[in-house]
C-alpha positions as a LaTeX table, in Angstrom:
\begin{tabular}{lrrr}
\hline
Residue & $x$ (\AA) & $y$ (\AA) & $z$ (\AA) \\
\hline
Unk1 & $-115.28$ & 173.57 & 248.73 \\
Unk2 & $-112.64$ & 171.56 & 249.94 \\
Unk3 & $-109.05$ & 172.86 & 250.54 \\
Unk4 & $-106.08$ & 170.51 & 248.69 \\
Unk5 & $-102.98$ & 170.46 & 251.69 \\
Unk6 & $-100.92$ & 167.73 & 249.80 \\
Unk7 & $-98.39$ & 167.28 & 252.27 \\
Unk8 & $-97.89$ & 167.74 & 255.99 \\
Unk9 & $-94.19$ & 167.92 & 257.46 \\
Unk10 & $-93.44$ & 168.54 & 261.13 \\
Unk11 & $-89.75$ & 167.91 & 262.43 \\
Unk12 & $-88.86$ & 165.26 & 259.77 \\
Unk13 & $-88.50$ & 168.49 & 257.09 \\
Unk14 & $-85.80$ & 168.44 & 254.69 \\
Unk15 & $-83.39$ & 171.57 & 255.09 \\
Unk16 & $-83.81$ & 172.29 & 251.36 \\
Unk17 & $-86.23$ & 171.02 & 248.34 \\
Unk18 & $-84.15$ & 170.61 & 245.10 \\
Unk19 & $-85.69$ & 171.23 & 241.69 \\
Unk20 & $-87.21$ & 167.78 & 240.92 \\
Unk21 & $-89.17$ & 167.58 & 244.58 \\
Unk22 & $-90.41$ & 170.78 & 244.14 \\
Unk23 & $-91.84$ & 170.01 & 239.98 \\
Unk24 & $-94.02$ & 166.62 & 242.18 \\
Unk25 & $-95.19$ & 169.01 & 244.11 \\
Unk26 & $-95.97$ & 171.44 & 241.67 \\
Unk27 & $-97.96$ & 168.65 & 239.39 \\
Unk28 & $-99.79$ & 167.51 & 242.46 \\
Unk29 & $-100.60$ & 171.00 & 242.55 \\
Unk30 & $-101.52$ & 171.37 & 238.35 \\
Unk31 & $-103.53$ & 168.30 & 239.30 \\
Unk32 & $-105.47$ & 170.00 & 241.99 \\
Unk33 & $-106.09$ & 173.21 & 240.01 \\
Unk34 & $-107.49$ & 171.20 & 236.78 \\
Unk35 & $-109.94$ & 169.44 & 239.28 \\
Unk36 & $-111.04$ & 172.70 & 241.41 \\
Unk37 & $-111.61$ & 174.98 & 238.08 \\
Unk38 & $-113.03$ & 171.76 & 235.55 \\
Unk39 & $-115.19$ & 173.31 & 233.16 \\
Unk40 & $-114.20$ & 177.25 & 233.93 \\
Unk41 & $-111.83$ & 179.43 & 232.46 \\
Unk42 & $-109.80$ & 181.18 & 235.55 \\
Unk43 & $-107.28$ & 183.45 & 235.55 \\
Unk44 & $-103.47$ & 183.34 & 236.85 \\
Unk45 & $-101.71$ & 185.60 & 239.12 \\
Unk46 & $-99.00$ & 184.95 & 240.84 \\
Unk47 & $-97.63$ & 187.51 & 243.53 \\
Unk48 & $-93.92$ & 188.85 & 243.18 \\
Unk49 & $-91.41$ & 187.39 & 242.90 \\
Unk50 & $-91.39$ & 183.87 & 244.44 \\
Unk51 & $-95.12$ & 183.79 & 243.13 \\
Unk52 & $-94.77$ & 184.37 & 239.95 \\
Unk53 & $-92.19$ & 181.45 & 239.62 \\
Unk54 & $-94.85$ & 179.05 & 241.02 \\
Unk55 & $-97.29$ & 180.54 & 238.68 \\
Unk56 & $-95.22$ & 180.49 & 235.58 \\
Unk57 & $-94.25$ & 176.78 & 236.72 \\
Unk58 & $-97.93$ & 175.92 & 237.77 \\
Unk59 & $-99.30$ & 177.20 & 234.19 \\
Unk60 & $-96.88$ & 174.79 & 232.37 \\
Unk61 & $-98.01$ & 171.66 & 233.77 \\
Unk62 & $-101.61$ & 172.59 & 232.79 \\
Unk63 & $-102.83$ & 170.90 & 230.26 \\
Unk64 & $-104.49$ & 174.24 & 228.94 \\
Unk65 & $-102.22$ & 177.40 & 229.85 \\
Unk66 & $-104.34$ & 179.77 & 231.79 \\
Unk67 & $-104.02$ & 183.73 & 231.11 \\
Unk68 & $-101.03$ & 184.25 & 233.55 \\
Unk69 & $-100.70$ & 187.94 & 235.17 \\
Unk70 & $-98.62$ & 188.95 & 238.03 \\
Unk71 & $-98.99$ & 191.19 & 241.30 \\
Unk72 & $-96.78$ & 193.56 & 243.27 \\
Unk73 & $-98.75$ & 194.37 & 246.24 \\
Unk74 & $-95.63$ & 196.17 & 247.95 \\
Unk75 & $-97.54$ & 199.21 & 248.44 \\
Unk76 & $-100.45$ & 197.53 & 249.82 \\
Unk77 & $-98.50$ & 196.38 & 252.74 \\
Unk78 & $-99.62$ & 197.31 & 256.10 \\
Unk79 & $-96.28$ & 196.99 & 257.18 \\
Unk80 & $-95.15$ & 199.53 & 254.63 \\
Unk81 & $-93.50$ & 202.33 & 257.10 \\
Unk82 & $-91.50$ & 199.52 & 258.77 \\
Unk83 & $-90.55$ & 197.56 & 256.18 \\
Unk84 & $-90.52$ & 199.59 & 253.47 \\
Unk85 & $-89.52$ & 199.15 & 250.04 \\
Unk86 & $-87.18$ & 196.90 & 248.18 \\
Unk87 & $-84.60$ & 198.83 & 245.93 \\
Unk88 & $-86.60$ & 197.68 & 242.71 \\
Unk89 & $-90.07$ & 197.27 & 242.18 \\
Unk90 & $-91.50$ & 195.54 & 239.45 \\
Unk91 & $-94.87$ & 196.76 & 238.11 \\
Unk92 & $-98.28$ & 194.72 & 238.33 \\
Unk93 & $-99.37$ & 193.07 & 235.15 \\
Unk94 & $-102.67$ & 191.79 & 234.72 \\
Unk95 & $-103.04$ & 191.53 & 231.03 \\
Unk96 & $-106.86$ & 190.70 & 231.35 \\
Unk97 & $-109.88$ & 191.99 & 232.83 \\
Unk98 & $-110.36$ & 191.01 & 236.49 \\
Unk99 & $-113.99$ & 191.52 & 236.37 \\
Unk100 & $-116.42$ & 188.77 & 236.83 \\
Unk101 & $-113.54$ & 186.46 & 236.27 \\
Unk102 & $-112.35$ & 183.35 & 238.69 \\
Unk103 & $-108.82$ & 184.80 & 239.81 \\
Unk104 & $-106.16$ & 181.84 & 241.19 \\
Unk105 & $-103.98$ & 183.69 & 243.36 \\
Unk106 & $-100.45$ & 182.17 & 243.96 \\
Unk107 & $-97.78$ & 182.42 & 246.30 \\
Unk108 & $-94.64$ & 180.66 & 247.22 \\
Unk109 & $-94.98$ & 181.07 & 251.16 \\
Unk110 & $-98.14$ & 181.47 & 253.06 \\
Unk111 & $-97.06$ & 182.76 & 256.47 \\
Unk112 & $-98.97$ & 185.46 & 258.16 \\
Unk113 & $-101.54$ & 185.98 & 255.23 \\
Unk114 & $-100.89$ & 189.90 & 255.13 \\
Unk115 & $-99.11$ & 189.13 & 251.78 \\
Unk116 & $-101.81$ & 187.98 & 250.56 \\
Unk117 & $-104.23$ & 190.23 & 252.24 \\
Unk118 & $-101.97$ & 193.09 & 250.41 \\
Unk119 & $-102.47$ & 191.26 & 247.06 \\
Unk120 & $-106.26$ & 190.95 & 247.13 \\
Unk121 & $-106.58$ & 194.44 & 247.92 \\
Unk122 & $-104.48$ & 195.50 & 244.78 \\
Unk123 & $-106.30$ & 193.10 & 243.21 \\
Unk124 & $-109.77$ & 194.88 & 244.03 \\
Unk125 & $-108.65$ & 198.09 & 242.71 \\
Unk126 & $-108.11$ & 196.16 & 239.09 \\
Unk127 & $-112.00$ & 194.93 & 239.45 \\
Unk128 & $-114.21$ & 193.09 & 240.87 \\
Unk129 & $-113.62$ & 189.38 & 240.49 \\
Unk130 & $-115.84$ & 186.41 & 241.18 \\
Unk131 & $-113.75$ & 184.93 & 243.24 \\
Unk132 & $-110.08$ & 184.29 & 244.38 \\
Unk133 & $-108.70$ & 180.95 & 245.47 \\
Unk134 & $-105.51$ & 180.89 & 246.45 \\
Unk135 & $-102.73$ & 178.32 & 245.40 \\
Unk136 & $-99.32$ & 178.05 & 247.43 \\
Unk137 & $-96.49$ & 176.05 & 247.36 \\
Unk138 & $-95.19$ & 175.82 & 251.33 \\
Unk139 & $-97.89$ & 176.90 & 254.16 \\
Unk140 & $-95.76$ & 177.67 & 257.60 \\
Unk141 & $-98.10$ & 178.87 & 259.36 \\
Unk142 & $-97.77$ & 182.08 & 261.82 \\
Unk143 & $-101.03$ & 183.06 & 260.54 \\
Unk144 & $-102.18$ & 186.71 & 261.77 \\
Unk145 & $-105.25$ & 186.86 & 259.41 \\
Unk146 & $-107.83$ & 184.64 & 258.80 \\
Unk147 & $-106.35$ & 183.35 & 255.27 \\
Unk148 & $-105.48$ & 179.56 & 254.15 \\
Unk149 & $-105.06$ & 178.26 & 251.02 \\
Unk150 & $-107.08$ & 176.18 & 248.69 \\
Unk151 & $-104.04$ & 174.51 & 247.25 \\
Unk152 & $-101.47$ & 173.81 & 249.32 \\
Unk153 & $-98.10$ & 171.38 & 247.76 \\
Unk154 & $-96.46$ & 171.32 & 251.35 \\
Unk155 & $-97.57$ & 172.36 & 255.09 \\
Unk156 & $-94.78$ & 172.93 & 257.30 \\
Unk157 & $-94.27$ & 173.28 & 260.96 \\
Unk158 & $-91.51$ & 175.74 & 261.35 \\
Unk159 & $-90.64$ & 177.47 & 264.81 \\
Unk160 & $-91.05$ & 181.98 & 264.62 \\
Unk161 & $-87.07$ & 182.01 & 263.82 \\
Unk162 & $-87.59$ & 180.02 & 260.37 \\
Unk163 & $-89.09$ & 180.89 & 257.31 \\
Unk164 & $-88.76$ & 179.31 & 253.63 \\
Unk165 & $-87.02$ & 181.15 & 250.70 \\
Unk166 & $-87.60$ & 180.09 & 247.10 \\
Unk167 & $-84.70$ & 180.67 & 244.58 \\
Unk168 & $-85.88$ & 180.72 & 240.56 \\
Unk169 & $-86.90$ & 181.25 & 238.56 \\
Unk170 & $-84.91$ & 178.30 & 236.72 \\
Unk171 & $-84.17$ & 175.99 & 238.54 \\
Unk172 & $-86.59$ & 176.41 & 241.41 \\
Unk173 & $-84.56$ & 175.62 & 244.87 \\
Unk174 & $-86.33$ & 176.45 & 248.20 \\
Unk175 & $-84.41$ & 175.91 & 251.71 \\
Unk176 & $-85.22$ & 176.91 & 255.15 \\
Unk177 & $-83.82$ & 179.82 & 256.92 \\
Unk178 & $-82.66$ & 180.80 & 260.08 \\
Unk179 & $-83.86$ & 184.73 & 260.89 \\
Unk180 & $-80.47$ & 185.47 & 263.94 \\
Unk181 & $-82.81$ & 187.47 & 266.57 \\
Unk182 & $-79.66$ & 189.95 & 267.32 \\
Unk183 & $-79.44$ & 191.80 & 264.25 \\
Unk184 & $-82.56$ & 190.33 & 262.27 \\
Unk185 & $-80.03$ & 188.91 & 260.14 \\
Unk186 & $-81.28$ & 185.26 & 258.29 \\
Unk187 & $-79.03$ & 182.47 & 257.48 \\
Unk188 & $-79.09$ & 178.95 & 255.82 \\
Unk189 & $-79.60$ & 176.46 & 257.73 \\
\hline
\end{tabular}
């Protein structure tokens, strides 16, 4: 199958995507999904919290609303003793059976892939899908596991000390940000 990367950036990346350049890239995307799953009946998840926004958005713009559920792999994480938990934690919610079914998986940021890695495990212990494809809006590479997406709206070639944050849910906003080595701290840039 062929992988959809919709747009490629390098140094000439905006700072910041405002609500109406993310929704083209996020009908690109609808576009991309109808084509890949023509003729099946897949299933939605999109992965907390940033996810979840592009899924929501992403299931909109479909001309025939997929079954949306969402994923909180947090305690999937193999970074789990060094990271650890954020003060909240929302619940999974997969309001279908994962069984046998075509599962879109979608992100906001694709970075190292142990995200997702985290997601598809959780995933496995709600059944045994099909398949998974997975739909993201920004790809930044970094990649420490051998994950990409199917469905990409924008690549981006970001140095270690940058990363891309996604506001929502309404309006979507994503900028980049500056992680300060010192203290770990991130800014805007």
């Amino acid at each position: 199958m062929r992988a959809w990367h919709l747009w490629i950036a390098f140094l000439e990346s905006p700072l910041s995507w405002d609500e109406q350049q993310l929704q083209t890239h996020l009908d690109t995307m609808a576009v991309a999904v109808a084509e890949r799953f023509a003729g099946q009946a897949p299933l939605l998840v999109g992965i907390e919290s940033g996810g979840a926004w592009v899924a929501e958005a992403l299931n909109a713009k479909l001309e025939t609303p997929l079954p949306l559920g969402t994923l909180n792999p947090a305690f999937y994480r193999d970074d789990f003793d060094t990271r650890g938990l954020k003060a909240t934690v929302t619940p999974s919610k997969l309001p279908f059976e994962v069984d046998g079914q075509h599962i879109v998986l979608v992100d906001d940021v694709l970075m190292t892939g142990r995200t997702i890695r985290a997601a598809m495990n959780e995933l496995f212990d709600f059944g045994r899908p099909a398949s998974i494809s997975l739909v993201v809006l920004f790809d930044i590479g970094h990649r420490e596991l051998p994950i990409r997406a199917d469905i990409c709206g924008e690549t981006l070639a970001l140095p270690p000390h940058q990363r891309v944050e996604l506001r929502g849910p309404s309006p979507l906003i994503a900028e980049i940000r500056e992680l300060v080595a010192e203290d770990n701290r991130e800014t805007r840039s």
